[in-house]
N, C-alpha and C positions, 0 to 999 in steps of 0.2 A: 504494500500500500504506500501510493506519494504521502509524502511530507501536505500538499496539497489537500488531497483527499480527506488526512487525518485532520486538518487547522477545517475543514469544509463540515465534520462530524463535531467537533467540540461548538463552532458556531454553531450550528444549526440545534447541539442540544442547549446552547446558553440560552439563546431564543427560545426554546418552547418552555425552559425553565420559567423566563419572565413571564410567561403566560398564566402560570400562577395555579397550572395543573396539579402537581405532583402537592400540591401545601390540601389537597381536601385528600383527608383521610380514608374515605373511603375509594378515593380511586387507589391509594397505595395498596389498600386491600386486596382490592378486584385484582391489583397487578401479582400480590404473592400468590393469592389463591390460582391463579392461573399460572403463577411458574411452580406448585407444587405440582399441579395435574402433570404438566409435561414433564418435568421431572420423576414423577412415577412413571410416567407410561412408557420413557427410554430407558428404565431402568436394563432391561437386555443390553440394549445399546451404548449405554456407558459402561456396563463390565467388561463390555468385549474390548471398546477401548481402553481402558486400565490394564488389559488382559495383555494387548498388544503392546503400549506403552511402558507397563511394568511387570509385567505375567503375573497381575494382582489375580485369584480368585474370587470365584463368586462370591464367596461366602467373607473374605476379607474388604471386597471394595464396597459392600453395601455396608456391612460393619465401622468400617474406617470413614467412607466419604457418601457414597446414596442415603444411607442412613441419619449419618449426624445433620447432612442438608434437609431431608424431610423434616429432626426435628426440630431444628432452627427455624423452618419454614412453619411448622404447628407455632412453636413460642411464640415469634411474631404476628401472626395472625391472630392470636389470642391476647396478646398484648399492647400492640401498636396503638389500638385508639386512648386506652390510659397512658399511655407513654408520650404521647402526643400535647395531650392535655398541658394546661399554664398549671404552674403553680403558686397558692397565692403561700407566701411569707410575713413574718414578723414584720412589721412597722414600729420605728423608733416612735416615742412618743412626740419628737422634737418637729415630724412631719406630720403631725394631725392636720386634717383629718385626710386620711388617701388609702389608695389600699399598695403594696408594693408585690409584683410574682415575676415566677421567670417565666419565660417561653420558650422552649424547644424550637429552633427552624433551621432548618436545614440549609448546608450550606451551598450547595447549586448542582454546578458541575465537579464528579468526582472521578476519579483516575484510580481504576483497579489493577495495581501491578501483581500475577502469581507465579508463585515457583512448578518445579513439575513433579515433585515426587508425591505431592496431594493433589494434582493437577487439579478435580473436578471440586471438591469438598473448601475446597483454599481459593480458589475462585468465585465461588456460586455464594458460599458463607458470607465473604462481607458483602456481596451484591448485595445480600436480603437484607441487613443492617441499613446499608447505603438505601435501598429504595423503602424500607421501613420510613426511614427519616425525614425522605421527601427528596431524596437529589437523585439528579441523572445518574449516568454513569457509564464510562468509556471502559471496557474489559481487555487486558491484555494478557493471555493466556502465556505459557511457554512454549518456546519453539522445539523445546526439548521434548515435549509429549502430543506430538499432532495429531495424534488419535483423538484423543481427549481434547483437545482445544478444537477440533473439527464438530464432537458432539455439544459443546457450550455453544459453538457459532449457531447452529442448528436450533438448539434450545431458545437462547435467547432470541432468534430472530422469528420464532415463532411466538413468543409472549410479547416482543414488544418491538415498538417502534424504532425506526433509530436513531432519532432525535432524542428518546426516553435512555434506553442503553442500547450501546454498539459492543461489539468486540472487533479487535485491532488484531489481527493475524502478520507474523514475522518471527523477526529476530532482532538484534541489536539494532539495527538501523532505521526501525520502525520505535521502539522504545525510545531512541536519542529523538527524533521527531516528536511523541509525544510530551517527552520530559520540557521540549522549546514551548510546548503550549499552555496556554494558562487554563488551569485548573483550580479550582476554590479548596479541594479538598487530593491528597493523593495518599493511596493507601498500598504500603507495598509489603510483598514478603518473598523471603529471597537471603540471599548471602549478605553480612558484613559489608563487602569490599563493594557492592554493588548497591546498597541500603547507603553507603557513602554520598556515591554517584548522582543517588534520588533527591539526596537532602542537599547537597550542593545545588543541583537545579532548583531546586526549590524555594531555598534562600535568596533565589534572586528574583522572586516577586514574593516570598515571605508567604509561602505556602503550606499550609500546618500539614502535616505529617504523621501517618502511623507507621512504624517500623516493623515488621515482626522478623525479625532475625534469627542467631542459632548461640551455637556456642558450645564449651563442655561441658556438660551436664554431669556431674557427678552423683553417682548411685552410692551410699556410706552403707556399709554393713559392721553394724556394732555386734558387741559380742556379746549381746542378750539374743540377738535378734534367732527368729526362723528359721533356720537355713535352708528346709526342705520347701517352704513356701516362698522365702524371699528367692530361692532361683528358679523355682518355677517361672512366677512373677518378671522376674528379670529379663530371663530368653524369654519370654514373649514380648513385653516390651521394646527388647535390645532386638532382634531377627525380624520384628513386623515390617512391613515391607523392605525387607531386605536391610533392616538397619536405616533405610533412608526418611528417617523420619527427627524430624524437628527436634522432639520431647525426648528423642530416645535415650537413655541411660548411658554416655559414652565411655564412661570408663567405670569401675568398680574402685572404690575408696573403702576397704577394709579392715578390720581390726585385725593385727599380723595371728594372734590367736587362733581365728577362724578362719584364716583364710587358704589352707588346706582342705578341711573338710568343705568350703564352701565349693571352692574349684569340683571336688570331686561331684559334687549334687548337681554344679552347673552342667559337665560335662554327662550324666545320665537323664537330667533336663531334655537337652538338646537331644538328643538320641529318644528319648519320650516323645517330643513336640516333633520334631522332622524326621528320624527315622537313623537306620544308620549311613542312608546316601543320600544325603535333603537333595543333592542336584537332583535324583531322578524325582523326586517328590514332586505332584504336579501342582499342588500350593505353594510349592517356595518360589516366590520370585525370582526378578532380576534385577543389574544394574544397570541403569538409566540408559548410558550410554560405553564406549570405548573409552572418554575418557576418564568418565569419572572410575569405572571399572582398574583402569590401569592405575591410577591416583592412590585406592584404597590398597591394590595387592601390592602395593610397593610401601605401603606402611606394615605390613607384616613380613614382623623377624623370624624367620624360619627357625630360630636358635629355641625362640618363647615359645614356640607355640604348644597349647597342653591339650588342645582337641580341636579340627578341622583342620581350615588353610588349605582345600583342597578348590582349586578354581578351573572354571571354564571359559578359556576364551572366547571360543564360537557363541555360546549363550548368552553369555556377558554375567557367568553364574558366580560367585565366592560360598566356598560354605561356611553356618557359623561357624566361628574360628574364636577360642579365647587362648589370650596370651597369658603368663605368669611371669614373674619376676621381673616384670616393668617398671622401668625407673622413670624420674622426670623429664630427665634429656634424650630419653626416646625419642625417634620420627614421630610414632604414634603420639604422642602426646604433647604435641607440636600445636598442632590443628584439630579441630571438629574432624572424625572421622567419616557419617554421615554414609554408613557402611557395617558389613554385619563382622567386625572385629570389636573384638571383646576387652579391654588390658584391663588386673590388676592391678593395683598398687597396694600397697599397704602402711597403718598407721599405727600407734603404740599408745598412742591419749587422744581424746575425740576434740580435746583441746589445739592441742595440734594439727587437728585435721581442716575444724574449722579456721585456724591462722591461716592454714594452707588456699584453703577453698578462695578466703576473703583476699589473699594477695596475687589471685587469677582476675580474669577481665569475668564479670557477674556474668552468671550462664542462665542461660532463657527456663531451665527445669535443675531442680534439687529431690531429691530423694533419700530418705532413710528409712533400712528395715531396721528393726529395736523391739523388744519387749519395755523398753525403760522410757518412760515418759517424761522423766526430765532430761534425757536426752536428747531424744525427741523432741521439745520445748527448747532446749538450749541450742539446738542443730537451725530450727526454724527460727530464732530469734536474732540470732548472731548471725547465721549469713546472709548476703544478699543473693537476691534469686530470682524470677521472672514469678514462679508458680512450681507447685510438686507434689507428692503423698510423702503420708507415712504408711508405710508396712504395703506398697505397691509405687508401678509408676506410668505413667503417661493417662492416666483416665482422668486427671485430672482438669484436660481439656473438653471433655467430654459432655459437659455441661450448660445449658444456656443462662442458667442461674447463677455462675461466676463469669468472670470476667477473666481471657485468658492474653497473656502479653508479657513481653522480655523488660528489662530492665538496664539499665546502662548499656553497656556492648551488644548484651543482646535482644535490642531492641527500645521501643518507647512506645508507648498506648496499648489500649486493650481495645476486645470485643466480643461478641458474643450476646445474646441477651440484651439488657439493660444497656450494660454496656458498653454493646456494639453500637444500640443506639445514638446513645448519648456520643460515640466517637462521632459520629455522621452528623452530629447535629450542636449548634450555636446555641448556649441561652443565654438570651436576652437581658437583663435586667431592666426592670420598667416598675415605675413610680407613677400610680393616677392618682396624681391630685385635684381633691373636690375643691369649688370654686366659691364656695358659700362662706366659706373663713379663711383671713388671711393673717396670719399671728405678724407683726411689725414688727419683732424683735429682730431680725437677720436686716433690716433694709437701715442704711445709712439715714441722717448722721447717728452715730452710735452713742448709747446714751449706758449710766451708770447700771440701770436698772436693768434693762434690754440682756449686758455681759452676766449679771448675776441666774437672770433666766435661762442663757444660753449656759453655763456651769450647771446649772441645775438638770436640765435635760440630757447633758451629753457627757455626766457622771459617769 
């Protein structure tokens, strides 16, 4: 798509913005309720694409992304007309007599940038937030997964206008296009180094911003904890889509005590949940692509490794793979792995672990398995973190009733729910002052009496 074509789609949706459509709540309605329908009724049709894209299962893409979209699409529909609504607030007494509320409205045209490894669910999720709120919205899928950004183009062009929402099909040269156009609101999710790039552009017409980024995620296994349930828990977490998921657990942060017996439970885990060749297993995915494929098998140390490490080039397959005797200045522990390798580390005082934790760049999910609740409390209080469980991890996004989002490095703003809304949407603050009394104390010349009243009020 030109550069032309794209500045031809944001005009045209600024324009029908002013029109003053999208602000009556019941058309917002009409619009979810009809992107749930087609969203059910391609449900074949988006597996298959997941399928090709990621060789997601049936049973994982409706789980992971069909799913959690229907239920964000139920919440909103069910909540959008309260959510909408003004609300009215305390009034100082100093302003008698008026009433003071905020107002939700949305901020116009928005710019939906997504990653590909949740291609359909990470896409379509803040759309319904964005059009919950009242704004347009321009969609820009990844080029990394065209299966799946071929069935969103489909989707939305069948619920809506393209003046309402479009999708932007490309690659970089299409996103450097969009990023020149003005946008009231852009919401992206995606890597670090490219979450940069958006907010550079951005700052130069001062365009507020959601991030949602990545990061290490650190999984603590204290030495109360589970062990037969916290690695259950873990390899599924850590191997769902191939490891290539946001939230996922990137490395293990261990108490040195347990963390033999923990290894050994991970390792019959895996073998439980995949089998003993997950390659031939027709639920275990794949890697995206060639490259990200080559990126991750070249962070496994053939020296570590305590179970898998077995890959397929032609498929673009890795299997889980956990390492041991992982240090800090490992490759692996360099970067976000973003991939179904596993490293241990281990720790001796949970005090130390947290100093550790807090002297990394804040990671988008924290997690601790523990029987001990004040460590637990202490784990959750001291470090910084985007969102996490205790005694589990990644279901914590799972929700439309919290608000899900990174934190410093990994990331800024949330969504979801309430939330999400409120990311999409402006309020107001608004003072209606009644006309029937006018207190003289604030209006010059200022008198002795008038300053005592004003002390009095604004106590």
């Amino acid at each position: 798509m030109t550069a032309n074509e794209i500045k031809q789609i944001v005009d045209a949706q600024r324009k029908f913005f002013y029109t003053g459509a999208t602000l009556n709540v019941d058309y917002r309605l009409t619009a979810l309720k009809k992107l749930k329908t087609s969203v059910l009724s391609h449900e074949k049709e988006i597996n298959e694409a997941l399928k090709k894209d990621l060789g997601k299962s049936a049973f994982e893409s409706y789980m992971c992304e069909t799913g959690l979209v229907s239920s964000e699409l139920s919440y909103m529909i069910k909540h959008t007309r309260t959510f909408a609504k003004e609300k009215t607030v305390f009034t100082p007494l100093a302003q008698f007599h008026s009433r003071s509320y905020k107002k939700p409205s949305p901020y116009g045209v928005t710019l939906i940038m997504s990653p590909w490894n949740y291609p359909f669910m990470l896409t379509i999720e803040p759309l319904i937030d964005a059009v919950a709120a009242g704004n347009t919205a321009v969609l820009k899928p990844s080029a990394y997964s065209p299966h799946t950004s071929d069935i969103i183009k489909l989707i939305v062009e069948e619920c809506f206008q393209p003046e309402y929402v479009s999708v932007v099909m490309g690659g970089r040269e299409e996103n450097t296009c969009l990023l020149e156009e003005h946008f009231d609101y852009i919401f992206f999710t995606g890597s670090p180094a490219v979450g940069k790039e958006v907010m550079r552009n951005a700052s130069r017409r001062l365009t507020p911003v959601t991030l949602e980024l990545g990061g290490k995620s650190p999984c603590i296994v204290e030495k109360t904890a589970n062990l037969k349930l916290a690695a259950r828990r873990i390899v599924f977490g850590k191997y769902l889509n191939c490891g290539q998921t946001c939230v996922a657990p990137d490395y293990i942060y261990c108490d040195a005590s347990v963390k033999d017996e923990l290894a050994k439970r991970l390792k019959k885990e895996i073998v439980r949940q995949f089998g003993r060749a997950p390659l031939t297993n027709k639920n275990y995915g794949k890697i995206i692509n060639g490259k990200h494929f080559h990126r991750i098998a070249g962070l496994i140390d053939r020296d570590k490794i305590v179970h898998g490490g077995k890959i397929n080039e032609k498929t673009l397959q890795i299997e889980p793979t956990v390492l041991d005797n992982v240090n800090w200045n490992d490759g692996v522990m360099q970067e976000e792995i973003f991939g179904p390798v596993l490293p241990i580390v281990t720790y001796h005082a949970i005090d130390s672990a947290i100093a550790k934790i807090n002297s990394m760049p804040h990671p988008l999910a924290l997690y601790i398995f523990t029987s001990n609740q004040k460590a637990a409390k202490k784990v959750t209080t001291k470090c910084s973190f985007g969102g996490g469980c205790i005694n589990d991890v990644v279901i914590h996004l799972a929700t439309s009733d919290m608000g899900f989002g990174g934190f410093g490095e990994s990331g800024m703003g949330s969504y979801h729910g309430r939330d999400g809304f409120n990311t999409f949407s402006h309020y107001k603050s608004i003072v209606d002052k009644k006309t029937w009394i006018d207190l003289p104390m604030r209006y010059q010349p200022y008198r002795r009496i008038n300053e005592k009243l004003i002390r009095m009020f604004l106590k």
